[in-house]
C-alpha positions as CSV (number, residue, x, y, z in Angstrom):
1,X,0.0,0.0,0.0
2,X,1.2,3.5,-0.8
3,X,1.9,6.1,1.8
4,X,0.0,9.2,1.1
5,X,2.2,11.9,-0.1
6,X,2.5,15.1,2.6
7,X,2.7,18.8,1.8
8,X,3.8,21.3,4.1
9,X,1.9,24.6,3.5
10,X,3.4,28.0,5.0
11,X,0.5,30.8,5.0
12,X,1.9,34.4,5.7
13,X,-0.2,36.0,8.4
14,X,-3.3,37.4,6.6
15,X,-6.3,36.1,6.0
16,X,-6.7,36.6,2.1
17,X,-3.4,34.5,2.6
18,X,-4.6,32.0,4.6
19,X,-8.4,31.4,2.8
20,X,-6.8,30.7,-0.7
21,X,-3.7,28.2,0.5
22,X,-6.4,26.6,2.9
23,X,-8.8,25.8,0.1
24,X,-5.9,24.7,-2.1
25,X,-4.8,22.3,1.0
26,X,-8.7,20.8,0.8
27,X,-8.2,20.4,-2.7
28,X,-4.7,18.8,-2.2
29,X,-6.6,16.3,0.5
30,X,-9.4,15.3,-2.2
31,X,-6.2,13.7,-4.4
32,X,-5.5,12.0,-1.1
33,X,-2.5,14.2,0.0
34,X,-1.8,15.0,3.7
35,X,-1.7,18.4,5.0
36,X,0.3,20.0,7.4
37,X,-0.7,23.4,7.5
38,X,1.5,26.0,9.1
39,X,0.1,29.4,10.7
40,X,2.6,31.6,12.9
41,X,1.4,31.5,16.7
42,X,-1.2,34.3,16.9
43,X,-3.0,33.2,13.6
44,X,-3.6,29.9,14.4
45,X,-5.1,30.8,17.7
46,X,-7.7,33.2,16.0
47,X,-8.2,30.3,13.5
48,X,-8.8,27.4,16.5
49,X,-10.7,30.1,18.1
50,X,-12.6,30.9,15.5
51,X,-14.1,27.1,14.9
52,X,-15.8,27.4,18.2
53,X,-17.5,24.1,18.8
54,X,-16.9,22.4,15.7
55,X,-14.2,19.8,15.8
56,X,-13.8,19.6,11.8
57,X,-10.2,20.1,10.8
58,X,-8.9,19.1,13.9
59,X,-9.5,15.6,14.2
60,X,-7.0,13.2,14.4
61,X,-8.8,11.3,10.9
62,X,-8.6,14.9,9.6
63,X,-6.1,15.1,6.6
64,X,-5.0,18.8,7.4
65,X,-2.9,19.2,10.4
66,X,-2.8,22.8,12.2
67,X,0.2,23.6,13.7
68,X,2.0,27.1,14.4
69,X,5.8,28.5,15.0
70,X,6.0,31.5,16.9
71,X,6.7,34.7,14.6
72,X,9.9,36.2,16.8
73,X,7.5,39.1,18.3
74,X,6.6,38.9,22.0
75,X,2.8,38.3,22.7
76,X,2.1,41.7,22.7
77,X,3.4,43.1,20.2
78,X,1.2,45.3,17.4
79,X,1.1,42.9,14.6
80,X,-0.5,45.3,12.5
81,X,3.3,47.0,11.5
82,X,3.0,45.0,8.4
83,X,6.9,45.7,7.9
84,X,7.9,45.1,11.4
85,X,6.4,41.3,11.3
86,X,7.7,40.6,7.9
87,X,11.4,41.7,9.3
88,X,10.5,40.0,12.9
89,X,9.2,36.9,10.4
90,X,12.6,36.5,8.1
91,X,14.9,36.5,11.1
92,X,13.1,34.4,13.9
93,X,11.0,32.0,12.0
94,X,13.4,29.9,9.1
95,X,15.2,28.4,12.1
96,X,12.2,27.5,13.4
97,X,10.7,25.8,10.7
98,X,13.7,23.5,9.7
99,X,13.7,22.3,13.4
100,X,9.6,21.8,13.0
101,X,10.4,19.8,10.0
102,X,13.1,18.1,11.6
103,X,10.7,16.9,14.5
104,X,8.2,15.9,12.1
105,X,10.5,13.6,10.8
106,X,12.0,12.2,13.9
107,X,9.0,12.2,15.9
108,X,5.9,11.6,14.3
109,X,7.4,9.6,11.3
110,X,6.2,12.5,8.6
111,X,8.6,12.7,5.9
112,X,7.6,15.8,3.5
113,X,7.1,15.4,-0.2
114,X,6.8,19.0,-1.0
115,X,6.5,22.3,0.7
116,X,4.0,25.0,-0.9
117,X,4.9,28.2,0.3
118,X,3.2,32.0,0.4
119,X,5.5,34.1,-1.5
120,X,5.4,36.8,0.9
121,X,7.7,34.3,3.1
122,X,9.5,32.8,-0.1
123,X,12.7,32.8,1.8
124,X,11.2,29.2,3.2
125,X,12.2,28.0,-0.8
126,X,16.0,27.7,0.4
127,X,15.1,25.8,3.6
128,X,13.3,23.3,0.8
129,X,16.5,23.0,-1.0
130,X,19.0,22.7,1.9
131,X,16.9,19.7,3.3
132,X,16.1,18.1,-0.8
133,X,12.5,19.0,-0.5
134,X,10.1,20.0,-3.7
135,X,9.5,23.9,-3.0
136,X,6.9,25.5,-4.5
137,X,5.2,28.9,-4.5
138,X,1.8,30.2,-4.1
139,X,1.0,33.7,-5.1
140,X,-1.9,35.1,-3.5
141,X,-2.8,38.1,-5.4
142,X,-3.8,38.6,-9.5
143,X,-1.7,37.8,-11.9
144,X,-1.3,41.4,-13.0
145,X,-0.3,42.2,-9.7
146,X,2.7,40.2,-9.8
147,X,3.5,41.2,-13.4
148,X,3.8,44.7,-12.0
149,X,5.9,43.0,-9.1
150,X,8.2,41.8,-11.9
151,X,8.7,45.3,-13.8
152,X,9.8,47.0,-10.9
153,X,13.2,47.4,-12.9
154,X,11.9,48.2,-15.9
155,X,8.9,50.8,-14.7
156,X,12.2,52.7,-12.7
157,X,14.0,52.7,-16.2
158,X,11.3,53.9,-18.0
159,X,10.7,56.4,-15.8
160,X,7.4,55.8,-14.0
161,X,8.5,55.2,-10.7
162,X,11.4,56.5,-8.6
163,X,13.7,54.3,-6.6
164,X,11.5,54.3,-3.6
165,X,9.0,52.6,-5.8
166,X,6.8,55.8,-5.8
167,X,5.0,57.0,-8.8
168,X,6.9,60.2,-10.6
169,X,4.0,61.5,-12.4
170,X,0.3,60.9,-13.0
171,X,0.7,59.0,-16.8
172,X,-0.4,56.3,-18.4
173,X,1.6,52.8,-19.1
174,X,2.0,49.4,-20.8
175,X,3.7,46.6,-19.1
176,X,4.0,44.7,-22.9
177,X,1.4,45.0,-26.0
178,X,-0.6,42.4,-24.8
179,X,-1.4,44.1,-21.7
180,X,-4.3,46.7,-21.2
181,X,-2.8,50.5,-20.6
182,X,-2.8,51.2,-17.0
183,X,-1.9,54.4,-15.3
184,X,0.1,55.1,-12.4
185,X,-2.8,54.7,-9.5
186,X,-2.5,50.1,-10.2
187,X,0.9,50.5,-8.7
188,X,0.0,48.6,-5.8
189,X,2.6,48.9,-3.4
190,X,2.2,52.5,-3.1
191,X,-1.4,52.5,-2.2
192,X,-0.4,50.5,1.6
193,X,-1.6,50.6,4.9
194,X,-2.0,54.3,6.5
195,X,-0.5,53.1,9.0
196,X,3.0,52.3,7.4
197,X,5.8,53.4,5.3
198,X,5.3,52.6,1.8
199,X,8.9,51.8,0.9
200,X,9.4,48.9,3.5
201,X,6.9,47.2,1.3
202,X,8.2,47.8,-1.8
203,X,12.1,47.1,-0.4
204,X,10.8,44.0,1.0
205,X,9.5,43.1,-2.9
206,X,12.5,44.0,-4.2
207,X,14.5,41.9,-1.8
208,X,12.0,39.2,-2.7
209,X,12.8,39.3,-6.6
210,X,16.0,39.5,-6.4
211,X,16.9,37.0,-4.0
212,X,14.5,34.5,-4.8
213,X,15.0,31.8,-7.2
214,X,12.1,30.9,-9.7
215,X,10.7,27.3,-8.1
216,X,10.1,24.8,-10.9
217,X,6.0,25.1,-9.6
218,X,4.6,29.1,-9.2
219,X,0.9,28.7,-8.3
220,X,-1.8,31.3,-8.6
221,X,-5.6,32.1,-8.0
222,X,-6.4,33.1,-11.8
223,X,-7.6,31.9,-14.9
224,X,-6.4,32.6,-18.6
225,X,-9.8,33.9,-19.6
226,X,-9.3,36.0,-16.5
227,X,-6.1,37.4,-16.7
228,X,-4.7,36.5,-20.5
229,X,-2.3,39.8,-20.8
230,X,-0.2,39.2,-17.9
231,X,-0.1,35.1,-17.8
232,X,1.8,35.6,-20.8
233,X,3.7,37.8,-19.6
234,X,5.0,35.6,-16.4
235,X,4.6,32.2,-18.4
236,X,6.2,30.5,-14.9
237,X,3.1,30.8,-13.2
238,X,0.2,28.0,-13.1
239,X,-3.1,29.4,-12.9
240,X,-5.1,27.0,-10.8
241,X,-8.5,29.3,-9.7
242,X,-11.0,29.8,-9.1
243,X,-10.4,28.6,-5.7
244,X,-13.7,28.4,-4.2
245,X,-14.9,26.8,-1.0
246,X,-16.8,23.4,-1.3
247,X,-19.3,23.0,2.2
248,X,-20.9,19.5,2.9
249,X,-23.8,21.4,4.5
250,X,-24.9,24.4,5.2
251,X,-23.6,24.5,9.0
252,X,-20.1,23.4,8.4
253,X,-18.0,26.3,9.1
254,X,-15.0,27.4,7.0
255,X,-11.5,26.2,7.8
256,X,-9.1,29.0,7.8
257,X,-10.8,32.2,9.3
258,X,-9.8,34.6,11.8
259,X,-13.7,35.5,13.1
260,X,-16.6,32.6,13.8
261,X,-18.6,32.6,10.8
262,X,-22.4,33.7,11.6
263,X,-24.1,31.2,10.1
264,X,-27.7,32.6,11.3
265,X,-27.3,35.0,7.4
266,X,-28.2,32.3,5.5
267,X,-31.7,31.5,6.8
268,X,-32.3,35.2,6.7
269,X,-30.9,35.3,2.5
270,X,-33.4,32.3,2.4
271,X,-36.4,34.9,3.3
272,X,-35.4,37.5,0.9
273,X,-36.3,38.1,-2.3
274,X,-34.2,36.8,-5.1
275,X,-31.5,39.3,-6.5
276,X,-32.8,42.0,-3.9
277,X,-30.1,41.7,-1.2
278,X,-26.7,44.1,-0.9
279,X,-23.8,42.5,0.2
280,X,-21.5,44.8,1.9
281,X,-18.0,43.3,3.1
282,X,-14.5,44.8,3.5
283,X,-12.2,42.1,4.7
284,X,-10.0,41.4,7.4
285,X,-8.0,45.1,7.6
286,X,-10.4,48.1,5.8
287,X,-10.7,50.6,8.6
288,X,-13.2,53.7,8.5
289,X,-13.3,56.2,10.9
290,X,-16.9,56.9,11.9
291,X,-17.4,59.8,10.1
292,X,-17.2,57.4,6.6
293,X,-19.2,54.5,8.5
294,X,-21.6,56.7,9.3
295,X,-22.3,57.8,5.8
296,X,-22.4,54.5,4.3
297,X,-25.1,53.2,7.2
298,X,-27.3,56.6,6.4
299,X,-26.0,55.7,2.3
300,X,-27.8,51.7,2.8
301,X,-31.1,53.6,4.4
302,X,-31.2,56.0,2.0
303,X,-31.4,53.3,-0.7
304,X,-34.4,51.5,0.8
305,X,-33.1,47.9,0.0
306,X,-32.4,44.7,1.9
307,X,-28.6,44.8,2.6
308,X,-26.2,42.3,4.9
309,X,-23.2,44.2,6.2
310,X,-20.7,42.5,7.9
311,X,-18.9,44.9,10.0
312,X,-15.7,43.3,12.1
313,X,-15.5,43.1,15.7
314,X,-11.2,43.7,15.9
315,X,-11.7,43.6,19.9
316,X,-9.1,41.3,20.5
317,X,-6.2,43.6,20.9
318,X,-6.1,47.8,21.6
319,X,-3.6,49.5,19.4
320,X,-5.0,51.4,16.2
321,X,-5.6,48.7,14.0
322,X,-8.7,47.8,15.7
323,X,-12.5,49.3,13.7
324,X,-13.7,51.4,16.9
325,X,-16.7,52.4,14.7
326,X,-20.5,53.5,16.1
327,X,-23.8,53.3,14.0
328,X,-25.1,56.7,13.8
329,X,-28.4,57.6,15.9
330,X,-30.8,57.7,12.9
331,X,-29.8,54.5,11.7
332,X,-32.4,52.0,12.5
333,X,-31.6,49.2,9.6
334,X,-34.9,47.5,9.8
335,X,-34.6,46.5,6.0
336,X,-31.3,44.6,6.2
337,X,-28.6,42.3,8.6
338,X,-25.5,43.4,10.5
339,X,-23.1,40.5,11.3
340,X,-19.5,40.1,12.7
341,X,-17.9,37.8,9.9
342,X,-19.9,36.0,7.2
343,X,-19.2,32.6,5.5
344,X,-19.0,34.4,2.1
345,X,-18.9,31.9,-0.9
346,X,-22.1,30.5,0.8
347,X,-23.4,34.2,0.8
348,X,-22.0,35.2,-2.7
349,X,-23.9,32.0,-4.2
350,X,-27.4,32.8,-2.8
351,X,-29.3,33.7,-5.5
352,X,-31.0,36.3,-2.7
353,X,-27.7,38.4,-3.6
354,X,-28.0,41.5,-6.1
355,X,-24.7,43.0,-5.9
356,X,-21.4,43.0,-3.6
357,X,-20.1,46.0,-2.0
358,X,-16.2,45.0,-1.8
359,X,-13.0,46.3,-0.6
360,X,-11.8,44.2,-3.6
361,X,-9.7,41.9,-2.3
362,X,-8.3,39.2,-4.7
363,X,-10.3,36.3,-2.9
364,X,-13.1,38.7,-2.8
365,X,-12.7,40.0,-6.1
366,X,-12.4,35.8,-7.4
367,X,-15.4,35.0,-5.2
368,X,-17.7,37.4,-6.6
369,X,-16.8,37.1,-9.9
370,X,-17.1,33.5,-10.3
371,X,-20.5,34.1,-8.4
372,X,-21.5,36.2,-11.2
373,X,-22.2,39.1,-8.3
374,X,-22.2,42.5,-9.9
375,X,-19.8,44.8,-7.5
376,X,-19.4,48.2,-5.9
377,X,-16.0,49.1,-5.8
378,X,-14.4,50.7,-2.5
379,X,-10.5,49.7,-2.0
380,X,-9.0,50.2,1.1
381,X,-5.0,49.5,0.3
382,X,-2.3,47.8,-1.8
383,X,-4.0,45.5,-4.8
384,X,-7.6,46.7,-4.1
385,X,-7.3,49.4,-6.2
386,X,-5.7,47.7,-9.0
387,X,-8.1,45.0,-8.8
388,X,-11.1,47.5,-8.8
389,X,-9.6,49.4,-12.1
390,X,-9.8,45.3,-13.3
391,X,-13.4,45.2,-12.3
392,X,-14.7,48.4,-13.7
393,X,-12.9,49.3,-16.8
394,X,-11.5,46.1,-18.3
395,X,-13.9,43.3,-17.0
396,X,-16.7,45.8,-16.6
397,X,-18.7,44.2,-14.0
398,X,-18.5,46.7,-11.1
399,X,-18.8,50.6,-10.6
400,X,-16.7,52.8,-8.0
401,X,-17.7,55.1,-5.8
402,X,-16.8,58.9,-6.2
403,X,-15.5,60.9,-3.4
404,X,-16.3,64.9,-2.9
405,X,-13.1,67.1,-1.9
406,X,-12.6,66.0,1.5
407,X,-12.4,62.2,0.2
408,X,-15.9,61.1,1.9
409,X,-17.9,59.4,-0.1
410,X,-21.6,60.4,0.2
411,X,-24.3,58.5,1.4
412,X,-26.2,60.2,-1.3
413,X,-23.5,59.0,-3.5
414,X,-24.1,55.5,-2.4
415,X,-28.1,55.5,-2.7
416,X,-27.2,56.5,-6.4
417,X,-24.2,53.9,-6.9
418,X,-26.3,50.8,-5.4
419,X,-29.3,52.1,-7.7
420,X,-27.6,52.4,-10.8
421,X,-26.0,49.2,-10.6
422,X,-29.1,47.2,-9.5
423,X,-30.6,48.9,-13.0
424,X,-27.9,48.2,-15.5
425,X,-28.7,45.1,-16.9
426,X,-25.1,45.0,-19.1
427,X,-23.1,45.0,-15.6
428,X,-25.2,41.4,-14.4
429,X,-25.6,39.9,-18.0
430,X,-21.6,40.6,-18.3
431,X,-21.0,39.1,-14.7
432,X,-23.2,35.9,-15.4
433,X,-21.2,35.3,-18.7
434,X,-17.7,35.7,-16.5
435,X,-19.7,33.1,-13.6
436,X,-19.2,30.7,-16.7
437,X,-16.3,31.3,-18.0
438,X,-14.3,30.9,-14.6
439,X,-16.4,28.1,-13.4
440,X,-15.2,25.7,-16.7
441,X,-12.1,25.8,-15.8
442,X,-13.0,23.6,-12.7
443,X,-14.3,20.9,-14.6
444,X,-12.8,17.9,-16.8
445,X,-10.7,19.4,-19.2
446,X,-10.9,23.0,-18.2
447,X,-7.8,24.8,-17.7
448,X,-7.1,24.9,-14.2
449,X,-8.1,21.3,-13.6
450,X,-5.8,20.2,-15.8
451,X,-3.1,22.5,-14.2
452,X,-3.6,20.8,-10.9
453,X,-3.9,17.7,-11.9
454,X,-0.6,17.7,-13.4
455,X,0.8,19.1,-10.4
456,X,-0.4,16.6,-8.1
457,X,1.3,14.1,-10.9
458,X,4.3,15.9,-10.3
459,X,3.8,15.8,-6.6
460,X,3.8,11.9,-6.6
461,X,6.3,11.1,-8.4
């Protein structure tokens, strides 16, 4: 009898890097792999935490194994200093995980076929090599967005950023003919937290594609109908999406999440009208300060529909990062839902849903596309607001919002975005024809099937 064949996934600390590695572990676990999936400390106590009661996942007949190495920062230290846990993470943790694989080994019997890891820590590729381990990467975030990641020389040469990775001028560009123009607001790594230095991300990125060697195996959310322009233009990377979440029934809870899922949403979609219903959800980090969470909760009265909000409860620690928001006094949301975290492919794929109101995420932006969920555009930071220039203007699917001179946007202004695109029939007929596209890529045959296929073929051998 064969022994299974094991795969040790490393997650960075985020949770659109966590969701997409996690479903690609339960995917990994359907070819009859083994899964040891590894969080840093403080992430896989939010993600025990999270399960509450349920014991799925942790089981010992489970095929994904949770377990965690600490991240180098003491317990309480502000995690949200983005820079300061990715330069805490590359010193203190490498050590760590070569003794975790060690033990592995010499106590539990577990000998590793392959390690996938999150390219934010890619360093982990070299730990893979030292100890003769397959060592492959998973990129997180659109194609495009690593493209960019890529041109970093070549956008300083030509004169559209400066060494800092900062755009020079307002202007529009082209990565290579057979990408769409794009101007200078898609450079990603500009557009960071408010709460941190730009440049330590981009340095880090820099630092990343220079010192990293190109794995034989570079895995991605995507699809070629998706993203066509910049797959060609990094030919190394696999396109295995969309990664969606499969549920065996409508309580199961979602492996992988920082927040218990509140399941109660779905029997209150279930009494909703169909295509009436406005998703609003902003992911694991958008902040707003009240003044801006005020207007968008007057913005989803004004508009007179049934909405579910999910608006996060960060309670769990007190330095800035936490959403210290208040509903305003003549806010009395009788038409719609407020939870604290959502399970969101099963919300996405009620047919009770009209339209998603996204921070545009790229697991959000792949869930509600292959949903065929027309959006409303509001990026917070980084890739949002490339991802929402991919959404409105080249897939055309989704609308932004426009702010007024102070940068608040309105809640007249979102009455009149949630109206117009609950009217415009191109935006849904457009999104349903996308739903299909992305969705026959799953089956026999399609593209990213195949894609995975052969690398769990390569896996084995």
């Amino acid at each position: 009898m064969s022994v299974p064949t094991t795969v040790l996934v490393l997650a960075s600390p985020g949770q659109g890097h966590v969701n997409p590695l996690m479903i690609l572990s339960q995917r990994l676990v359907e070819y009859g792999c083994n899964i040891i999936f590894v969080n840093t400390e403080s992430i896989h106590n939010k993600v025990i935490t999270s399960m509450g009661n349920q014991e799925g996942g942790f089981t010992e007949q489970s095929r994904i194994k949770l377990v965690s190495i600490p991240d180098g920062l003491g317990p309480d230290a502000d995690r949200s200093n983005l820079g300061e846990l990715l330069d805490s993470i590359m010193k203190s943790m490498p050590a760590k995980l070569e003794k975790l694989i060690e033990d592995l080994r010499l106590k539990d019997g577990v000998t590793l076929s392959c390690i996938v890891i999150d390219v934010v820590v890619a360093w982990a590729l070299e730990i893979a090599r030292k100890i003769g381990i397959k060592g492959v990467l998973f990129y997180p975030s659109s194609a495009t967005a690593l493209a960019l990641q890529h041109s970093i020389p070549k956008l300083i040469e030509d004169g559209i950023i400066d060494s800092n990775g900062l755009p020079i001028t307002q202007k529009t560009f082209q990565l290579s003919p057979s990408f769409p123009p794009m101007d200078t607001t898609c450079i990603w790594w500009a557009k960071t937290y408010p709460l941190l230095h730009g440049n330590e991300i981009f340095n880090q990125f820099v630092h990343l594609m220079q010192t990293v060697e190109p794995p034989e195996w570079w895995l991605c959310n995507s699809t070629p109908d998706l993203e066509p322009g910049a797959l060609s233009y990094t030919p190394k990377l696999l396109p295995i999406g969309p990664l969606l979440r499969s549920y065996e029934d409508d309580k199961e809870r979602s492996l992988g999440q920082f927040w218990e899922e509140d399941l109660s949403c779905i029997n209150w979609l279930d009494q909703q009208p169909h295509a009436s219903v406005v998703y609003l959800a902003f992911g694991s980090s958008t902040l707003f300060d009240n003044k801006q969470f005020a207007e968008l909760a007057l913005g989803l009265e004004l508009a007179n529909r049934p909405f579910l909000w999910v608006v996060r409860q960060d309670s769990d620690s007190d330095s800035d990062y936490n959403n210290k928001v208040s509903l305003p006094n003549e806010f009395k949301g009788n038409q719609g839902k407020i939870v604290k975290w959502a399970p969101q492919q099963k919300v996405l794929s009620h047919p009770a849903i009209a339209c998603f109101v996204s921070h545009c995420g790229w697991n959000s932006t792949i869930e509600g596309l292959s949903n065929g969920v027309p959006f409303l555009c509001w990026p917070y930071f980084a890739d949002q607001f490339l991802n929402k220039t991919y959404i409105c203007d080249a897939l055309k699917v989704g609308l932004g919002f426009d702010s007024d001179e102070t940068g608040l946007i309105s809640h007249e202004e979102i009455k009149d975005k949630v109206d117009k695109v609950l009217k415009d029939g191109n935006i849904r007929s457009r999104a349903h024809v996308l739903k299909e596209k992305l969705l026959n890529n799953l089956k026999d045959g399609g593209t990213s099937s195949e894609n995975l296929n052969k690398f769990v073929k390569w896996l084995n051998e």
